[in-house]
C-alpha positions as CSV (number, residue, x, y, z in Angstrom):
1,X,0.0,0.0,0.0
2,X,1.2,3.7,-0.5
3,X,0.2,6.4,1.4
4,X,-1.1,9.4,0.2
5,X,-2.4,12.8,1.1
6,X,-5.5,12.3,-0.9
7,X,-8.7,15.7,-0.9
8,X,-12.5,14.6,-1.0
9,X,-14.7,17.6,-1.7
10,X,-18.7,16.9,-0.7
11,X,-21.2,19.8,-2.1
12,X,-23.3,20.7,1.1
13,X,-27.1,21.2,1.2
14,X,-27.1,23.0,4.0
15,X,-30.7,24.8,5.5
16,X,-31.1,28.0,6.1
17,X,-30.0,28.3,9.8
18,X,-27.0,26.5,9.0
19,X,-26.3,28.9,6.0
20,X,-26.1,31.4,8.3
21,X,-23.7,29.9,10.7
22,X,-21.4,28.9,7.8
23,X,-21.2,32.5,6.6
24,X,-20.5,33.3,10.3
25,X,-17.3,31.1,10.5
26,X,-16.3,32.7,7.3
27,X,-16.9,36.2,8.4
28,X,-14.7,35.5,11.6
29,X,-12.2,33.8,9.7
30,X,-12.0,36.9,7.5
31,X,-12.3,39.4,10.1
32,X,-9.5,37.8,12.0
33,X,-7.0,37.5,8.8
34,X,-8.2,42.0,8.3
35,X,-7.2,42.4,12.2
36,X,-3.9,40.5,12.2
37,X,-3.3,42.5,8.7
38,X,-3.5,45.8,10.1
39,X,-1.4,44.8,12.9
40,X,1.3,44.3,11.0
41,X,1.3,47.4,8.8
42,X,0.9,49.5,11.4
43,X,3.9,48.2,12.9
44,X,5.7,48.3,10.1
45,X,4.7,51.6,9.5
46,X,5.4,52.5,12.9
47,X,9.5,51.7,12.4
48,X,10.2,52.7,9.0
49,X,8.9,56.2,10.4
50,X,11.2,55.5,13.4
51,X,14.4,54.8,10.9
52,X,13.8,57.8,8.7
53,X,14.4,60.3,12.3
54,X,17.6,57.9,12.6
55,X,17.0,56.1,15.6
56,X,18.0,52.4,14.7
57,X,18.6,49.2,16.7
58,X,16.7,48.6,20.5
59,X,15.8,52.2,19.9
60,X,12.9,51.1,17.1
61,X,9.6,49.6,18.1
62,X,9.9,46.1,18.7
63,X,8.6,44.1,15.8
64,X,6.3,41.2,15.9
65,X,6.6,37.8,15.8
66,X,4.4,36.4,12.3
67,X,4.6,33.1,12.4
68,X,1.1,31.3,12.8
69,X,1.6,30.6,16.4
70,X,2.4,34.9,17.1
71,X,-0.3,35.4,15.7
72,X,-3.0,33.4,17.3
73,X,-1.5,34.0,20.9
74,X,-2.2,37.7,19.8
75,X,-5.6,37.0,19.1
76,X,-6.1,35.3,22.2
77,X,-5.4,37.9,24.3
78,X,-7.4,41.1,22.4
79,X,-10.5,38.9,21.3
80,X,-12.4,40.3,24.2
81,X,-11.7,43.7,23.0
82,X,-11.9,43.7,19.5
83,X,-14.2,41.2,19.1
84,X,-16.8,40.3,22.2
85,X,-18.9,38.5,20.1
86,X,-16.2,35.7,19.2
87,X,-18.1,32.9,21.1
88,X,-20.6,32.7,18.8
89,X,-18.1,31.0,16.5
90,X,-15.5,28.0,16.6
91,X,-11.8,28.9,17.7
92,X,-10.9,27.3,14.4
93,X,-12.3,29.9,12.3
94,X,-10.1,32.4,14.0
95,X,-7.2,30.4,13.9
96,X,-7.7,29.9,10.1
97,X,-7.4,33.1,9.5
98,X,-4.0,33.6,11.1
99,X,-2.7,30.9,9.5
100,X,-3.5,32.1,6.6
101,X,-2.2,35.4,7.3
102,X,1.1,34.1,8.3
103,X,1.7,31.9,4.9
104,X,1.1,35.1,2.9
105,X,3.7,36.7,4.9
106,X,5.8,34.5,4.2
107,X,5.6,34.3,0.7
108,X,5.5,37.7,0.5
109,X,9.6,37.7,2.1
110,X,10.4,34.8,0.5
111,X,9.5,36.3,-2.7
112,X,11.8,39.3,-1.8
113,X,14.9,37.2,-0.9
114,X,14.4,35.2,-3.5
115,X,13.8,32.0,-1.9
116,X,10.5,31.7,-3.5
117,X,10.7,31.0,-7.5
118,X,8.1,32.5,-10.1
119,X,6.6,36.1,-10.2
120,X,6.7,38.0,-7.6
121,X,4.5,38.3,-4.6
122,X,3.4,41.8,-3.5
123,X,2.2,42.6,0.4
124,X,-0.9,41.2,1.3
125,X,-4.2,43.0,0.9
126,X,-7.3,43.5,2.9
127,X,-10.1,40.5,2.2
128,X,-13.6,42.3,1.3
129,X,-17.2,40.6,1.6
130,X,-17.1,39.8,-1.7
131,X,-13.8,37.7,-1.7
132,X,-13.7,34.2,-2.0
133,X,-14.9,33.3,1.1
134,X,-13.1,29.9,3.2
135,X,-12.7,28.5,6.7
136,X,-10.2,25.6,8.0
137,X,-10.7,23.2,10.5
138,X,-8.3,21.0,12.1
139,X,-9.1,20.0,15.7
140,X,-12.7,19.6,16.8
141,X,-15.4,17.2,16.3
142,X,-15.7,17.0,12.4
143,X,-15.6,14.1,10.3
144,X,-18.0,11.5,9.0
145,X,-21.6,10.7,10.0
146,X,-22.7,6.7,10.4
147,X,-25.2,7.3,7.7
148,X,-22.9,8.6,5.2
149,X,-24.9,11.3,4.0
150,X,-23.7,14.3,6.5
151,X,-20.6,15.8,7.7
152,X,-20.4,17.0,11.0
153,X,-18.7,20.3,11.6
154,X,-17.5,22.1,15.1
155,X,-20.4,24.7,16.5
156,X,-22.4,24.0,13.2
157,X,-23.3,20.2,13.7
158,X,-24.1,17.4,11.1
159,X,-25.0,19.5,7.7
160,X,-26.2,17.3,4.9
161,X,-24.2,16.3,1.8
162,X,-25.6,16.1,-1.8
163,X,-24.2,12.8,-2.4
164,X,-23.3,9.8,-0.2
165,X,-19.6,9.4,1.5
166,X,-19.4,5.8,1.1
167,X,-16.5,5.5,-0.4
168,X,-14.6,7.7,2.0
169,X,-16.6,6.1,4.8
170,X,-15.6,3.0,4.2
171,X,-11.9,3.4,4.4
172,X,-12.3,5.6,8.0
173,X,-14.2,1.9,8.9
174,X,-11.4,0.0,7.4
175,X,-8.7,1.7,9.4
176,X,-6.9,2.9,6.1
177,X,-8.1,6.7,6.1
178,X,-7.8,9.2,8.7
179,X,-9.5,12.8,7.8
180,X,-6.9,15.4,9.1
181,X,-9.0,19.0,8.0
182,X,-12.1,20.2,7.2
183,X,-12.3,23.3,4.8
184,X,-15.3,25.3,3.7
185,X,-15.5,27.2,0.7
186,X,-18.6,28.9,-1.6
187,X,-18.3,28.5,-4.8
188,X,-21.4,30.5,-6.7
189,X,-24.4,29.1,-4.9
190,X,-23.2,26.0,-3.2
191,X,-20.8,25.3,-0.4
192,X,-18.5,22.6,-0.6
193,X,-16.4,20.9,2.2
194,X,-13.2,19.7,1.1
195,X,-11.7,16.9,3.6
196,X,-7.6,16.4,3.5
197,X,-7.6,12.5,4.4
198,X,-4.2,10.1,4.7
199,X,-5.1,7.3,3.1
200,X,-3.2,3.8,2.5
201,X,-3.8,3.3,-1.2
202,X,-3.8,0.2,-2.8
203,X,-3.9,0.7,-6.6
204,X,-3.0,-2.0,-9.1
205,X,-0.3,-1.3,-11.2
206,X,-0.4,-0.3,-15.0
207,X,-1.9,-2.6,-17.4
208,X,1.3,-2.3,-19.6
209,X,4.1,-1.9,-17.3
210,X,6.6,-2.0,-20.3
211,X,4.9,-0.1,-22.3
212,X,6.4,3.9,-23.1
213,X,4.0,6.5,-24.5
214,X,4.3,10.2,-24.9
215,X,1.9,12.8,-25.2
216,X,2.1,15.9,-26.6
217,X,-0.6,18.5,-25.6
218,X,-2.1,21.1,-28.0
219,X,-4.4,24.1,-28.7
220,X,-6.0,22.2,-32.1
221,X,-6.3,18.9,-30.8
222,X,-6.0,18.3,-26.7
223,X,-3.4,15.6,-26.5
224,X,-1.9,13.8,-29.6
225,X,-0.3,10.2,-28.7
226,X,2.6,8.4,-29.4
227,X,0.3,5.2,-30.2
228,X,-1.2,7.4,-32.9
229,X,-4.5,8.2,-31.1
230,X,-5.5,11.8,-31.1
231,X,-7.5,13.1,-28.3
232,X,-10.1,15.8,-29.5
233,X,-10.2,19.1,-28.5
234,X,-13.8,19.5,-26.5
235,X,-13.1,23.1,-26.1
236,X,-15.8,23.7,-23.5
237,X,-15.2,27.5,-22.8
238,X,-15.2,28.6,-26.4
239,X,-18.3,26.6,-27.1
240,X,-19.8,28.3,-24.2
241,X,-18.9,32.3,-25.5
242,X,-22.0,32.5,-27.3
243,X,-24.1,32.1,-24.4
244,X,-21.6,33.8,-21.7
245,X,-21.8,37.4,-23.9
246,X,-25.4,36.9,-24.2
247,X,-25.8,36.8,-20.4
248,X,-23.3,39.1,-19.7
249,X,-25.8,41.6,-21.5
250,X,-28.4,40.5,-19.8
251,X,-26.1,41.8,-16.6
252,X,-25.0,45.1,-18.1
253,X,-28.6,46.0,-18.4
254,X,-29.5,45.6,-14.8
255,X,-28.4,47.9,-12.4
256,X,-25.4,46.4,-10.7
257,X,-23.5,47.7,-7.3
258,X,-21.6,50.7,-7.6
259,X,-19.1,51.2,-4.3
260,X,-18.3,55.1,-4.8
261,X,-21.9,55.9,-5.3
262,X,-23.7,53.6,-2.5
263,X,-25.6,51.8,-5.2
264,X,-27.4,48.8,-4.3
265,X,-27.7,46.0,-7.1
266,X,-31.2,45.1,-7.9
267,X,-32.6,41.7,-7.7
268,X,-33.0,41.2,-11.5
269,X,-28.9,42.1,-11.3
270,X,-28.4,39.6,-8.2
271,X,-30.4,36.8,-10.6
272,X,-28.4,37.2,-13.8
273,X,-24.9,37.6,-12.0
274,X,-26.3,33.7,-10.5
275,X,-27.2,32.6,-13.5
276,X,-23.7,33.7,-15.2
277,X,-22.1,31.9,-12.4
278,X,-23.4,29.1,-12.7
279,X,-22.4,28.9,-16.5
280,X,-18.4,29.2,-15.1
281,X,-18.8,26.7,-12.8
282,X,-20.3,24.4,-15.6
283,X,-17.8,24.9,-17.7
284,X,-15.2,24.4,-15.1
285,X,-16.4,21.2,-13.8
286,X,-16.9,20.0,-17.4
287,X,-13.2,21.0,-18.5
288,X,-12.1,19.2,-15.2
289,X,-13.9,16.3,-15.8
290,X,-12.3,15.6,-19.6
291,X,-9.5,16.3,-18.2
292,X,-9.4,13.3,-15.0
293,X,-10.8,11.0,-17.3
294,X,-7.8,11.2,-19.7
295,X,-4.9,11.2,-17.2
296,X,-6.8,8.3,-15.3
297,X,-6.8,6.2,-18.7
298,X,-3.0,7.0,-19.2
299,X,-1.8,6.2,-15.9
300,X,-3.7,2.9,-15.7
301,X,-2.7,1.4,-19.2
302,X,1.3,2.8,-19.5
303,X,3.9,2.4,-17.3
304,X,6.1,5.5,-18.3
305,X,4.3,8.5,-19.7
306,X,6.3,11.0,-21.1
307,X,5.2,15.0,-21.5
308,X,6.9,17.9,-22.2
309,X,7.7,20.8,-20.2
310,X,6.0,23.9,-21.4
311,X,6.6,27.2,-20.5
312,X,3.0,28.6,-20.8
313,X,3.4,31.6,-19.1
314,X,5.1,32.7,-22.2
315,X,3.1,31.1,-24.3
316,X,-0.2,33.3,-23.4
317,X,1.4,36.3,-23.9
318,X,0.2,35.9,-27.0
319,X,-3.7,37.3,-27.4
320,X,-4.5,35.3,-30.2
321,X,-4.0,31.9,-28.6
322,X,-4.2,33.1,-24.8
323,X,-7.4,31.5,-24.1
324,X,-7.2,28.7,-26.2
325,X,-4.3,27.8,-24.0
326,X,-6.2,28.3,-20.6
327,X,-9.2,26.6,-21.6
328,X,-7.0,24.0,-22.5
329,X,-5.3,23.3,-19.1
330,X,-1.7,22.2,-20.0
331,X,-0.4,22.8,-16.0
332,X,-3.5,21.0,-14.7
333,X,-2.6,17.6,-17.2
334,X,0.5,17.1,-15.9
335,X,-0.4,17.8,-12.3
336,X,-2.9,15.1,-12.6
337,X,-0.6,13.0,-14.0
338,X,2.2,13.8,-11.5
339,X,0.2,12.4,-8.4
340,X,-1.8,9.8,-10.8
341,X,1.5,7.8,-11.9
342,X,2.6,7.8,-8.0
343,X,-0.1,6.2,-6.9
344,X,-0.1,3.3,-9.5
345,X,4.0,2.5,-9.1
346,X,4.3,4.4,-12.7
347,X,6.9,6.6,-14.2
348,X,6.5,10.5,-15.1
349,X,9.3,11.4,-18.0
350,X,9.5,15.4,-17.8
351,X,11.2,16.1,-21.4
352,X,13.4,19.0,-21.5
353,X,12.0,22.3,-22.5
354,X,14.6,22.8,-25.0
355,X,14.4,18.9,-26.3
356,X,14.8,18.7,-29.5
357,X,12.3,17.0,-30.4
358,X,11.1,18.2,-33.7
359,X,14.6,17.9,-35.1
360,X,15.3,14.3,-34.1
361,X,14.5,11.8,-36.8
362,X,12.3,9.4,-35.3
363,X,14.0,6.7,-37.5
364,X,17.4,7.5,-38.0
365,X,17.7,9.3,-34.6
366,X,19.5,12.4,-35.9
367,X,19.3,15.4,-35.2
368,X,19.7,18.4,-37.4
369,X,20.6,22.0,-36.2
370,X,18.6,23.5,-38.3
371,X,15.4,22.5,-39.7
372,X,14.0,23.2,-42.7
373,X,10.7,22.0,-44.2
374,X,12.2,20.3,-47.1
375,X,14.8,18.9,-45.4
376,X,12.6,16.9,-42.9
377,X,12.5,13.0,-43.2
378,X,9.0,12.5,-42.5
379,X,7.0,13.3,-46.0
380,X,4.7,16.5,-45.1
381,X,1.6,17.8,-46.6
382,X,1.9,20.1,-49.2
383,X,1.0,23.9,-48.5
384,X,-1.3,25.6,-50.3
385,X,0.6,29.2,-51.2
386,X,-1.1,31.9,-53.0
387,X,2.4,34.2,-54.0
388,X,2.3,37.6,-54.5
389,X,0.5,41.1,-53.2
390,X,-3.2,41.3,-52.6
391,X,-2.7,44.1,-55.8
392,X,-1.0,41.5,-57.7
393,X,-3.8,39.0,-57.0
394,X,-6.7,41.3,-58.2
395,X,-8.4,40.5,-61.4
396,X,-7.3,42.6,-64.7
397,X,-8.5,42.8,-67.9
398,X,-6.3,41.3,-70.4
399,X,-6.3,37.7,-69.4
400,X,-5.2,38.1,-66.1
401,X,-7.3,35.4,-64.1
402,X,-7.9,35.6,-60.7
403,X,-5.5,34.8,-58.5
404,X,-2.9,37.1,-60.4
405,X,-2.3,34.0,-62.9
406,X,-1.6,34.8,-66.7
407,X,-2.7,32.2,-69.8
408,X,-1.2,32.2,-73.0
409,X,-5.3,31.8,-74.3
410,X,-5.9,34.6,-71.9
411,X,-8.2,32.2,-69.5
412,X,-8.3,31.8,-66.0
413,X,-6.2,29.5,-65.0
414,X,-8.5,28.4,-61.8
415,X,-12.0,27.8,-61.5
416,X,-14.2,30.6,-61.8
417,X,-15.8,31.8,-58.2
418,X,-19.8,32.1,-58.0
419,X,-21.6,35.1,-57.3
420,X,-22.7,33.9,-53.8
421,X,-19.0,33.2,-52.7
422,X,-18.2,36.7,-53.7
423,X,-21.4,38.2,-51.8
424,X,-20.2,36.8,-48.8
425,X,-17.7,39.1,-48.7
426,X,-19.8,42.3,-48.8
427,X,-22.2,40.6,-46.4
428,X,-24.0,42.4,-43.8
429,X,-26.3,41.1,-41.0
430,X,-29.8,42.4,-40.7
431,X,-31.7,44.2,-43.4
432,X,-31.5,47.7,-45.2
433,X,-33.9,50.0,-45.1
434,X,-35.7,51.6,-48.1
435,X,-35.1,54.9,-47.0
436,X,-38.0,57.3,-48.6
437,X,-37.3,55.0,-52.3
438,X,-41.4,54.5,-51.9
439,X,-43.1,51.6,-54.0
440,X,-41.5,50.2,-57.1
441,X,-42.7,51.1,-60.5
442,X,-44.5,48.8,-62.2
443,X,-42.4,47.1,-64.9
444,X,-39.2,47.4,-63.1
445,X,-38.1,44.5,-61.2
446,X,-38.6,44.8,-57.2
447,X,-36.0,46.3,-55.4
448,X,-35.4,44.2,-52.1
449,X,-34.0,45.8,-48.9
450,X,-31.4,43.2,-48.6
451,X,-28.1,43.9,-50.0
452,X,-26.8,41.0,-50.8
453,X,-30.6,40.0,-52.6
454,X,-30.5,43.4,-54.5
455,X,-26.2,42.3,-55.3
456,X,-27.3,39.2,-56.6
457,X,-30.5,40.2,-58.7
458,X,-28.2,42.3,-60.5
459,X,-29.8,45.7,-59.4
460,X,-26.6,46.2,-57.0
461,X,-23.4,46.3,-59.3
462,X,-20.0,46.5,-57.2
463,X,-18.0,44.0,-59.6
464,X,-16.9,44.0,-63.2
465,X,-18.3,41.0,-65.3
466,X,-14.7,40.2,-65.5
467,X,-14.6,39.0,-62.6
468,X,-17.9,36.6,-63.5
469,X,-15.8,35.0,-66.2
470,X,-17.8,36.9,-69.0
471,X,-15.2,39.7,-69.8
């Protein structure tokens, strides 16, 4: 068996009353993280104005201590002042927010020294009401229910679950789980519990031990194999733009909250902001779901995977493929794959990000500094390529067809477009008024408000007949 730090998140269905004392622990949790905050920068504060009149060393305030532990002891001892209502809520919630206050310090220096790799990490900010709202448990009675459909939580009780726990429940029984936390979090309209468990895992190995495959991720198609299988592209946030701008409209219309002004947002505002959520959470959870599915297959059938290390924080710089690249989740395959091959005794291959891979003859195994297309020994397609300047390319009389192509007989030399494929291009959508034109005469033929009716009845002329193939 091999243990494992495993997360099981449970969607709550929590009543009203309980509602309410959820948000409370959150609030406190908040409210604690905003007091510990402001202690901080005031002290900070405090001795940088103390160093600019010159006093250094014992001279300067004293500084205070920021580790988790500082903190709470602090809290312990003003909580009566700043806060007399703190017994209506678990110790835990208070405590949570220290701790968290604490680990943002301390990325926040080690960010500065330069301990901590990646961008870097400004000061930390004030939480509003409207930030992501959380709360951490570890010591209390929470846990598991005997009729796996509730999870008991410290000061709140046993709150129901929207689907059964049996499969955590049953290792707790077993003796090969123990739950270590308990953290609350609201995502759109539902709150979710997410319990960090140790668990003993027994998963058989792969199907193919022996077997090596590589995958290459992409925007066009999602993974490509080295079997040969291509993994489509399901592109769940792009299919979903149509809808999102159409309910962000439906948003913009309402009158939403305005902070400087003291506005209020209206209930028609509060409804569509819900229903907009719950589109991104859809979408989400449907990405996320594509995604476990794939690196659950690969894990279980290969015994050394192979992916390649991508830097995509340079790769959305770009605005033409930036979201194409989030929705497709490249960092959130290989994490699953990462803890996925561990459990099943597997092997994760991390290519180098300046492999060459493209260069390296997959036959003859060499590689070639540079690579041109021609030079390449896999046959590839051939290109289309349309040479020449978009004024080269436009038809002229005198046999020139075209694509800027000249015949001895004075022909085109490709096939002749349609009229429809060239009204496309002057296409508009909606209808054109007629404008004080009145009826049409009798005898003429009708005049339609549609441009690209009117272009192709012949009564709208913005082409020669050269270009029709009848000059």
């Amino acid at each position: 068996m091999t243990p494992a730090v495993q997360g099981y998140r449970f969607a709550l269905d929590p009543t009203y009353d309980q509602e309410q004392a959820l948000r409370s622990h959150c609030g406190a949790q908040r409210f604690a993280y905003n007091w510990g905050l402001a202690r901080v920068r005031a002290n900070l504060e405090q001795r940088r104005a103390e160093a600019s009149y010159g006093l250094t060393g014992e001279d300067l305030t004293p500084s205070l201590d920021w580790s988790a532990y500082g903190l709470r002891n602090a809290w312990n001892q003003a909580k009566g002042e700043v806060a007399p209502w703190w017994g209506e809520n678990s110790k835990e919630a208070y405590a949570s927010g220290a701790g968290n206050l604490a680990a943002a310090l301390k990325n926040w220096i080690d960010s500065r020294t330069g301990e901590r790799g990646g961008p870097g990490i400004g000061f930390p900010r004030f939480k509003g009401k409207r930030a992501r709202v959380s709360c951490r448990f570890s010591t209390g009675a929470f846990g598991l229910t005997d009729d796996r459909r509730h999870v008991r939580l410290p000061r709140i009780g046993a709150v129901r679950t929207c689907e059964s726990t049996r499969k955590l429940a049953r290792r707790v029984e077993a003796g090969r789980a123990r739950i270590r936390s308990a953290t609350l979090s609201r995502r759109g309209r539902r709150w979710f519990v997410s319990l960090s468990v140790e668990v003993e895992r027994a998963d058989p190995g792969p199907a193919r031990p022996e077997a090596v495959v590589g995958v290459d991720v992409g925007v066009k198609f999602l993974a490509v194999v080295s079997t040969g299988e291509v993994i489509a592209n399901p592109k769940r946030y792009q299919k979903a733009h149509k809808l999102r701008r159409r309910l962000a409209r439906a948003r913009s219309r309402r009158r939403g909250p305005d902070r400087e002004r003291g506005v209020v947002p209206s209930r028609r505002w509060e409804q569509a902001n819900r229903t907009a959520n719950r589109l991104e959470n859809r979408t989400a959870a449907m990405r996320l779901d594509g995604l476990h599915k794939l690196t659950t297959r690969l894990a279980r059938e290969y015994g050394t995977v192979v992916v390649e290390d991508l830097n995509v924080a340079a790769m959305v710089r770009n605005r033409c493929l930036a979201t194409s690249i989030w929705s497709a989740g490249f960092g959130e395959l290989r994490r699953q794959l990462t803890y996925k091959t561990s459990w099943r005794g597997a092997t994760l291959v991390t290519a180098d990000r300046f492999f060459p891979s493209s260069k390296t003859c997959s036959s003859c195994q060499a590689v070639k500094a540079k690579l041109h297309l021609e030079g390449a020994c896999i046959p590839l397609r051939p290109v289309r390529f349309r040479a020449g300047s978009r004024s080269e390319r436009r038809p002229q009389s005198g046999g020139v067809g075209v694509h800027g192509e000249l015949r001895r007989d004075g022909k085109h030399a490709r096939r002749k477009p349609c009229k429809t494929a060239l009204a496309r291009r002057w296409y508009r959508h909606g209808k054109t008024r007629n404008h004080g034109r009145g009826p049409t005469p009798p005898g003429q033929p009708g005049r339609s408000r549609n441009r690209i009716t009117r272009f192709l009845n012949g009564t709208r002329t913005r082409y020669p007949q050269t270009m029709f193939g009848e000059g």
